[in-house]
N, C-alpha and C positions, 0 to 999 in steps of 0.2 A: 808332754801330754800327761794329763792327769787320768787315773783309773782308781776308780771306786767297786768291789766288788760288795755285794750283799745279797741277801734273803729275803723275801718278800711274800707272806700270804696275806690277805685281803679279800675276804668273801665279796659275791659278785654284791649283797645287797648293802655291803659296806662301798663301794665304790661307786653305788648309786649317789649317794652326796657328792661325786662329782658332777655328775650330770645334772643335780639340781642346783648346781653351781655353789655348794654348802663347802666345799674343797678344792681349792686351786692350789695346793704343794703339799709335795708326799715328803716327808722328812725319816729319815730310815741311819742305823748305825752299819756303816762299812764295817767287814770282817776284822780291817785292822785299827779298827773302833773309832774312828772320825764321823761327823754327824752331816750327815749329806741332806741337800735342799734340792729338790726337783719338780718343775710342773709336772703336775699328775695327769697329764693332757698327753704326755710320752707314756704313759701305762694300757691308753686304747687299743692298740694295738695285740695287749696280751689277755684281752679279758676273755675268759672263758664260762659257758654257764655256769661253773664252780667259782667262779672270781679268777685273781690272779695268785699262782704261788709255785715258786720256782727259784732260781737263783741267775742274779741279774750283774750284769757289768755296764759302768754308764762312765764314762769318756767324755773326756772334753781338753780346751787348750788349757796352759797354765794361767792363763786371768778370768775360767770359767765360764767359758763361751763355746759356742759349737759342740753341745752337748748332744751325745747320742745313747739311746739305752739297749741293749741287748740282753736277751736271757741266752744263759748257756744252760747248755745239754739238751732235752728235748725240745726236736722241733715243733712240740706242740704250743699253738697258741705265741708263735714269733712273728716279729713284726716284716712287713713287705716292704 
């Protein structure tokens, strides 16, 4: 299992381009500096009227499938 952690802020009117479909993949540098590729379609779940910004771990098998994302630390603004 692969684990990616990293950092993420993203105002909310920055991630409006998702939703006008102007952004389908958020590409972000892991902490231990690997360049990670994810649908930005996994970030809905964190948006808060602020946007999103927090510190995020995103999971998956070793061929890059069954990708999951979680924010650690506060439970604010975590996915269901």
């Amino acid at each position: 299992m692969k684990r990616f952690e990293f950092h993420l802020t993203i105002t909310a009117e920055r991630f409006m381009d998702y939703y006008r479909g102007r952004v389908q993949q958020v590409i972000v540098r892991s902490i231990s500096g690997e360049t990670v590729r994810f649908p930005a379609s996994m970030l809905k779940a964190f948006v808060t009227p602020e946007g999103i910004h927090g510190d995020f771990v995103l999971t998956c098998d070793d061929q890059h499938r069954g990708a999951q994302l979680q924010r650690l630390g506060s439970a604010k603004g975590t996915a269901r």
